[in-house]
N, C-alpha and C positions, 0 to 999 in steps of 0.2 A: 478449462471446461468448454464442450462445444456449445455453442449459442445457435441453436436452429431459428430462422424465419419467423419472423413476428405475426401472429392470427389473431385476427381482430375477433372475439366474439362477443355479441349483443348480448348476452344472457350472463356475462362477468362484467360487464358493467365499462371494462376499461379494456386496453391492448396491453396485453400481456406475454409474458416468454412462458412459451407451453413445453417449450422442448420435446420436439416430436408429437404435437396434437395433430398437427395437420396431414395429413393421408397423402397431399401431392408435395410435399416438401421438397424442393431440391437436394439431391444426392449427385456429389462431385461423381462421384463413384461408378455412375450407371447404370447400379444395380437399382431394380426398383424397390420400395417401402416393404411389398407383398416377400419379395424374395430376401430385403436385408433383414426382415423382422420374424421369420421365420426361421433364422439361420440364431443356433446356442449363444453366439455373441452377440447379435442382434437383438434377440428377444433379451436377453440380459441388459441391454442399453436402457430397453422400451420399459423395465420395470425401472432399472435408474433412473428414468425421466420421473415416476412419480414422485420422489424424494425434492424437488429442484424447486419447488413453488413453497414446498416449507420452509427450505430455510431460504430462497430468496424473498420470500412476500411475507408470510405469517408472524417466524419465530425468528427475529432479529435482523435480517439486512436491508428492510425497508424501512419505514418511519416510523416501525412500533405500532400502529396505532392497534393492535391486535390485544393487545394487554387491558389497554384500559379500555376498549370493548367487554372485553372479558371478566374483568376486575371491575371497572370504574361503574357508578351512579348503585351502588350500596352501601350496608352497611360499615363494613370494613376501611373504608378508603373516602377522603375527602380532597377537593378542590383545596390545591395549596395555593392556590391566587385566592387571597381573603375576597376579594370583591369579585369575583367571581366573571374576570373582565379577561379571560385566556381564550379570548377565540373558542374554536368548535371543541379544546379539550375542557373549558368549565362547563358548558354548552353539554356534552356528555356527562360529565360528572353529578351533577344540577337537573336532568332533565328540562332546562330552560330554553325556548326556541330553539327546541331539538327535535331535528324531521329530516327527512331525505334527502337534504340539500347541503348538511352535514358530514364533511368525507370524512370523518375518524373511522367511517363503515364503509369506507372501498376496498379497503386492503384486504380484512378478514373475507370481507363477501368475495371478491375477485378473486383472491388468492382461492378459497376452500373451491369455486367452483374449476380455477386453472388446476387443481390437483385431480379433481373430480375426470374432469376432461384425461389427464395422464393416466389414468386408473385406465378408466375406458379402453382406452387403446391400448392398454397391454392385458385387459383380459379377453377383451376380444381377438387378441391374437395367440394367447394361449394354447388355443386346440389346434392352430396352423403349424406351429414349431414340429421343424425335425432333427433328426438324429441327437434326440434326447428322452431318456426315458421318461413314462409321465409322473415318477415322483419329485424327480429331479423339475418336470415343469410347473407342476405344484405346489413345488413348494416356492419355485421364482414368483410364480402369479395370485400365493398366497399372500407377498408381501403387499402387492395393489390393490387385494381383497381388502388388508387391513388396513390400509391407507385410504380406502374410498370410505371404508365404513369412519373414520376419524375424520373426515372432510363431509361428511351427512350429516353424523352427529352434531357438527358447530353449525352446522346450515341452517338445520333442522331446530335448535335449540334455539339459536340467535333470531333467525328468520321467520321461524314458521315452517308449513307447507309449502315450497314453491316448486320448480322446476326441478326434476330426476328424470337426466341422462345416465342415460345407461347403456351408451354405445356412446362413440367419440365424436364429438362434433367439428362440424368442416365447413360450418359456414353459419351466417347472422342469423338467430330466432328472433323473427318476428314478432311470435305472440306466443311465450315461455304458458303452457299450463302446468296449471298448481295440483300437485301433489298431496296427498293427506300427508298427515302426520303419521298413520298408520302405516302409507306407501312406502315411505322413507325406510320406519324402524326397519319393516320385512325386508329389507333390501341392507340396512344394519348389520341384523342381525344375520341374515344368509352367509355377507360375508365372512363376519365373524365365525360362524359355525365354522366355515370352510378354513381360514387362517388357524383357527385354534386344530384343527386335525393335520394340519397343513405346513405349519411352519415351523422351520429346524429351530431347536433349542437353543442353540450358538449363531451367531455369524461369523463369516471370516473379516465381514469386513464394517469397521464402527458404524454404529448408526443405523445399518439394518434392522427392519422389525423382527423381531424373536416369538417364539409363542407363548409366553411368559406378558407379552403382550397384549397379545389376545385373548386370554383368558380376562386379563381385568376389565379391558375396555366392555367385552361380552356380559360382567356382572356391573359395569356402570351402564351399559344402556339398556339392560332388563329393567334394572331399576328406578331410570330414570323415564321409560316409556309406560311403567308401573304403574304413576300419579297421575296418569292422563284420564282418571276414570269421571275427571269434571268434565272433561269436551273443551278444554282450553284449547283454542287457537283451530285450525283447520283438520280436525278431527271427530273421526267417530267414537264418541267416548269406550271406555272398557268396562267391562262389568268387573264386580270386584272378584270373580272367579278367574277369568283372566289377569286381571292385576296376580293376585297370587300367584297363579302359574308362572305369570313372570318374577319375581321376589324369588320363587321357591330356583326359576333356571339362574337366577344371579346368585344365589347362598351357594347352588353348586360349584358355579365357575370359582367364586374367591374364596371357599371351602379347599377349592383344587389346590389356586397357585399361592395360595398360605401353607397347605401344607406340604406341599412338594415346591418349594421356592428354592431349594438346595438344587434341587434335581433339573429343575429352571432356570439355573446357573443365576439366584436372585437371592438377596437377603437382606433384611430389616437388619438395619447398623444397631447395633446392641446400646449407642450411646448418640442422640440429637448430634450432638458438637460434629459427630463425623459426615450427617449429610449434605451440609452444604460448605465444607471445610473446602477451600478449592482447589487442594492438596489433592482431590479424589472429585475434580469435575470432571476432569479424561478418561477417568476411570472408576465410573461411580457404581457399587453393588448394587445400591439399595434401587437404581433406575429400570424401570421397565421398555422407554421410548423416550429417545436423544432425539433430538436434532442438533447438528454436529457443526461446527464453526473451525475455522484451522489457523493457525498463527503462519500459513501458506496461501497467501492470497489468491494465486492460482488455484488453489482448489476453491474458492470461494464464489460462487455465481455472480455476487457484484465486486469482487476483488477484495479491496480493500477499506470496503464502503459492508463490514458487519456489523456481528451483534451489538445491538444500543440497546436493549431490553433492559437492561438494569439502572439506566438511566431518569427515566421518569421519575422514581419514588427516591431519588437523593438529593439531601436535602445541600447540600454544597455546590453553588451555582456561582462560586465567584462573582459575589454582587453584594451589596454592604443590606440585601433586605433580610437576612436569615444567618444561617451559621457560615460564618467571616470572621479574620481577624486578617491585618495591615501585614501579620507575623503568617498569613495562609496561602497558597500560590497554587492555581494547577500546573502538577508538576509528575513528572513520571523519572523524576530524578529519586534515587536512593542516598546518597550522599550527598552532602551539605557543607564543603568549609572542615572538613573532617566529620561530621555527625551525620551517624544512620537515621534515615528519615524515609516515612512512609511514605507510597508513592501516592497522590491525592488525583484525582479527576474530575472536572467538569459536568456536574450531571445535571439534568432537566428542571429537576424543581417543580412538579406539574402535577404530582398526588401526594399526599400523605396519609398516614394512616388516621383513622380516628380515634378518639381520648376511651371512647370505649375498647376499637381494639388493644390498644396497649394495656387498657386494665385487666384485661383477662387474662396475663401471667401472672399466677400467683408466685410469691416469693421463691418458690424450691423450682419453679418451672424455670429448665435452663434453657427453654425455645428461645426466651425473650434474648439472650446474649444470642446465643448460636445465629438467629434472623435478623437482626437489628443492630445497627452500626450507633453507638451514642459518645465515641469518643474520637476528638479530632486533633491534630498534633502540630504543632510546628515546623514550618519547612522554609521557610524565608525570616531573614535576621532584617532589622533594620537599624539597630546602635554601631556605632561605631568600632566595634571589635568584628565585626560579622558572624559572629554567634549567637546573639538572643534577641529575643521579640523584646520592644520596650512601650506600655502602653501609650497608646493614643485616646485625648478628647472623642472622638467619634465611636471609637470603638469601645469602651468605656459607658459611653450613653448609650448607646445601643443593646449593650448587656445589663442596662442599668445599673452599673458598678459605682461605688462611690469613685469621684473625683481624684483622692489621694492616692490613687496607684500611678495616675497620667504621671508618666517620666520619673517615675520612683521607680527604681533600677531594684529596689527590694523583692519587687513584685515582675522583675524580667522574667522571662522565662526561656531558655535553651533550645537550641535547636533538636526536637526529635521529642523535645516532652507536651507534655501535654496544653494543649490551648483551648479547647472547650469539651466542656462536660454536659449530657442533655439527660437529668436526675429525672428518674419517676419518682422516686423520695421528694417529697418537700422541704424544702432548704429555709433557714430565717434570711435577712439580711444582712445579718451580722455573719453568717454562716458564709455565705455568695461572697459576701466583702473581700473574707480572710483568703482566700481562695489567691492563688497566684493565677492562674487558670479563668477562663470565664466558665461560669453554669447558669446555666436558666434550666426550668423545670420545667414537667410536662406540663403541669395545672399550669404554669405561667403561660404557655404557649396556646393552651385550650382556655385561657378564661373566657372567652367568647366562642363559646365553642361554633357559632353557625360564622364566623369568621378565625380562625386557626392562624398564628403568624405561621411565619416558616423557620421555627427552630424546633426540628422534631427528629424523632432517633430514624433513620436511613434503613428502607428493607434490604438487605445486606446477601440474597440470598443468591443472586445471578451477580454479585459485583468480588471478582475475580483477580484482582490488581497484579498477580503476578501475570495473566494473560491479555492485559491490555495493550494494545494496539492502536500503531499511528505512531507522529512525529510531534502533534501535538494535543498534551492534556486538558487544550480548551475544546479540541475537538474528538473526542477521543472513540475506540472501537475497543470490543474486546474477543477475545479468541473463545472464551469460554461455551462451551455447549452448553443448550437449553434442554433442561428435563422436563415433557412435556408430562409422563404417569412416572408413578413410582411406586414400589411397594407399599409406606405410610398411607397412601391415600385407599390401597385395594383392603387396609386395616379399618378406615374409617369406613370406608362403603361396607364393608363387611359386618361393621357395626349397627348401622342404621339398618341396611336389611333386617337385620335379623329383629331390631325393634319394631317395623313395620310388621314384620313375622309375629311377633309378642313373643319371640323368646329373649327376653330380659336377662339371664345371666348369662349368656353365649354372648352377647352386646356386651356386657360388663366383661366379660372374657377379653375381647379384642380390643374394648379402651385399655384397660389397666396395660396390656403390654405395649400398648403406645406408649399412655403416659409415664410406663414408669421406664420408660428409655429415656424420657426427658425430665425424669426427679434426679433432685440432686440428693448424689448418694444412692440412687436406685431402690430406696426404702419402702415402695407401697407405699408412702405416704399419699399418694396422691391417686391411688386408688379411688374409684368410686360407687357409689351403691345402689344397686338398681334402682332403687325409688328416685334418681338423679336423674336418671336416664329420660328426657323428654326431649322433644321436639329443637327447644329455645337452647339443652346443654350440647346436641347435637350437633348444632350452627357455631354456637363458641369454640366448640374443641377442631370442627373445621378448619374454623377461621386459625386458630393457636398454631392448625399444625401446616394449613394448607396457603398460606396468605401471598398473594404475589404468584402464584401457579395456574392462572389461568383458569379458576374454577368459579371464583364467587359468584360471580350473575347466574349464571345456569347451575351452580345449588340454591339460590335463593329460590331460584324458578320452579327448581325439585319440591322446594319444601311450601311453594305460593308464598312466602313468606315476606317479599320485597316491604306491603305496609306495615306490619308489626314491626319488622328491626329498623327500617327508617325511623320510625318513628322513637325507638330507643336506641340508636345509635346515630343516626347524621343528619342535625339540625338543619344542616346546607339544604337537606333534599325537600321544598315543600310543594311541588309539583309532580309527584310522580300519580299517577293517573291509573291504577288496576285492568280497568276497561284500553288501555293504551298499551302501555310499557312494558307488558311480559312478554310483547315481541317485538324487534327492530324495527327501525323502516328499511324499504328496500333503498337501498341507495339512488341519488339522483340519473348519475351518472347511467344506470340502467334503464330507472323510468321513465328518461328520454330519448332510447333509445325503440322500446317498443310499440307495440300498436293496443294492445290491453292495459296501459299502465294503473287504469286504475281497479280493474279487478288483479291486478298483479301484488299492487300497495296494499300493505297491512293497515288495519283498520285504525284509522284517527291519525295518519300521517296526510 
């Protein structure tokens, strides 16, 4: 992949690879910018350019920190350092001596505006293209429509009102002016209008936007620009005649691409198991918008340096403070001494879910298997046959296992079977004992719940083990694409509108065929009744189906809901501040770079 000229801009906080932001960029070629970006292959480049900041900065080939921006300091998700002493990731998660200074908010902010910036220049050069028809250019410069409007929305969400360029920048802001919240959406939404009329229903080539796309994003930020009728944050509040208006343009949009999902080349997996099965991450139906990773490092903007995304929330860190056994090894080997053995990976250790999320699968609910990884297995022997695990003193105490198993060959265990279990069931001790295997149980894990150890079941939904990558599984990569929308989730927004609306059993319409793709046995049984239908089962059945997708901060934001559920879900959080935290700080890294910083800074940073 070409690597154009490094632009430094003040308004991204950091120096970034824009790929083709800059207007005077060197060209080997000598043709100029005006003349290559004008020409069908050209102007095709300048829309590829917008793609290169998602997957190099955002959605996995940078440090991740995009996720637990996105995910971290709610209800859902807890600081897996009990003492809350992880540098700037507890620091995030805790709202504790958290403010600008903070880089877990470089990447998201730099990166959304370095995409922002690629947008720009290629709609701007849309009307200059020749010898090509203007459907054929529409639908090119439809796909930067939809990608600018996905780089607004996190801006806009995460941030606030700030800066909207809207032409491509080519050199440092000084003094970025702030934008409404208003200014943003209108410029959301425009693109979206135009995407959704605009974009071919297939690509030829993965990972392009579709307009199956665009239609849902269109009915998540009607919806979400909806709840602005309190004047949160750098806006002119809406009257609730407006709000509706907007409610009624989002029913329409996922009205559309629900019932024409076939025709949108898009469809709800008829059974959980199959959406994050990684059998079907290359090729996933039920996906609206990939960002695309490749077991070809060459295709890769940082080569061989991608996707970690799934690494944060596992709980297997090759370290004796969590899920470990003497008998456990990162290992990307499949054979063992003759025994089939799965392949295991190094991962972060750095969130875990909270004791509330996990309670919200009830028994028939098979999200909880499908998302969540709670069984680990044998891969390294240490007896003298080189076949089986033989207990150790340490490892023993650490699972608090009675002493009679250390070196009692009764209680070996094989290479390829199983070596811990992490039970939402509550187990006796007599029960844990018999166990050849170690188990610890949730509630053992959560007895303190505002300090959590780290034996907890693994969100399992971006961890891909046949597409893992690298030499080594302490340090490891994985090839797997990031689903950033997907159908399930244009199900749930579909549902909340419509309770926003007060139509109550069109709501209850689009739960029940969620849920009952993920009942086992597909019985209705877990159907629900519209008198269920509130606010607080809205957030849970989110959180059930959406966990780990880059949504929870900005739905809790939707629903103003951050003090309520803190407060019945994550003991960790006892600073989180209303008048503060419903919007970011701006990163340091920017606010020393302008002349306005502090009318730039969000209030209380």
């Amino acid at each position: 992949m070409k690597r154009h000229k490094l632009l430094s801009i003040a308004l991204a906080s950091t120096v970034m690879f824009t790929t083709g932001c800059s207007l005077d960029e060197y060209n080997p070629s000598g043709v100029s910018t005006d003349q290559e970006w004008s020409t069908p292959s050209g102007f095709e480049k300048k829309v590829n350019d917008c793609y290169f900041d998602l997957i190099r900065i955002v959605y996995g080939q940078a440090e991740d920190t995009y996720l637990m921006v996105a995910e971290g300091g709610t209800d859902i998700w807890q600081d897996a350092n009990p003492e809350g002493t992880n540098g700037n990731w507890s620091k995030l998660m805790r709202y504790e001596d958290f403010g600008s200074s903070n880089g877990m908010l470089n990447e998201g902010y730099a990166g959304f505006y370095a995409i922002l910036n690629s947008c720009n220049a290629a709609i701007q050069y849309a009307d200059k293209v020749r010898d090509m028809t203007p459907e054929a250019i529409n639908a090119l410069v439809a796909e930067a429509h939809f990608i600018r409007a996905h780089a607004l929305f996190n801006i806009v969400e995460q941030w606030g009102g700030k800066y909207l360029p809207l032409v491509p920048t080519t050199s440092p802001v000084s003094a970025p002016k702030c934008s409404t919240v208003n200014e943003f959406y209108k410029v959301i939404l425009d693109d979206l209008d135009f995407a959704m009329k605009n974009l071919p229903v297939t690509q030829e080539v993965k990972g392009h936007v579709t307009r199956a796309a665009a239609y849902h994003l269109y009915a998540k930020a009607c919806l979400t620009y909806s709840t602005y009728t309190d004047g949160l944050g750098n806006v002119t509040a809406l009257t609730e005649a407006e709000s509706r208006k907007l409610l009624e343009d989002a029913k329409t949009a996922a009205d559309y691409l629900i019932t024409n999902a076939a025709a949108l080349g898009v469809k709800l997996y008829d059974d959980v198991d199959k959406v994050f099965d990684e059998r079907n991450n290359k090729n996933n139906d039920e996906s609206l918008f990939i960002v695309c990773h490749s077991t070809i490092t060459a295709y890769n903007p940082r080569g061989n340096y991608f996707n970690r995304v799934w690494k944060h929330a596992e709980a297997f860190n090759a370290n004796t403070s969590g899920i470990f056994l003497d008998g456990m090894v990162a290992s990307y080997a499949t054979e063992v001494n003759g025994f089939a053995v799965p392949k295991l990976a190094k991962g972060n250790c750095y969130m875990e879910p909270s004791k509330y999320m996990l309670d919200l699968y009830g028994e028939k609910d098979k999200r909880y298997k499908a998302f969540f990884k709670d069984t680990y297995y044998v891969n390294k022997a240490n007896d003298a046959t080189g076949t089986k695990y033989t207990w150790s003193q340490a490892d023993a105490t650490r699972y608090r296992l009675d002493a009679a198993r250390v070196g009692n060959h009764a209680f070996d265990i094989t290479l390829g079977d199983t070596a811990v279990y992490i039970s939402r069931k509550p187990m006796t001790q007599a029960e844990r004992d018999a166990k050849r295997y170690a188990t610890f149980t949730v509630d053992m894990n959560y007895a303190n719940p505002a300090k959590p150890l780290k034996f907890f079941p693994s969100l399992k939904k971006a961890d891909t083990p046949s597409l893992y990558a690298g030499s080594n599984a302490n340090k490891p990569y994985s090839a797997a694409d990031c689903i950033v929308y997907r159908l399930g989730e244009t199900y749930l927004l579909s549902a909340e509108i419509e309770w926003r609306l007060g139509n109550l059993p069109a709501a209850k319409s689009r739960l029940d065929d969620l849920r009952n793709r993920s009942c086992e046995g597909h019985d209705h049984s877990m159907d629900v009744s519209t008198s269920e239908i509130k606010a607080d089962f809205l957030l849970d059945e989110n959180a059930r189906e959406m966990i780990g997708e880059w949504n929870r901060w900005m739905t809790l934001k939707r629903f103003r809901a951050f003090e309520s559920r803190i407060a019945k879900a994550n003991p960790q959080i006892t600073r989180f501040d209303k008048n503060i935290h419903y919007l970011r700080p701006i990163p340091n890294a920017e606010i020393l770079l302008i002349d306005n910083p502090e009318e730039y800074q969000n209030p209380g940073y």
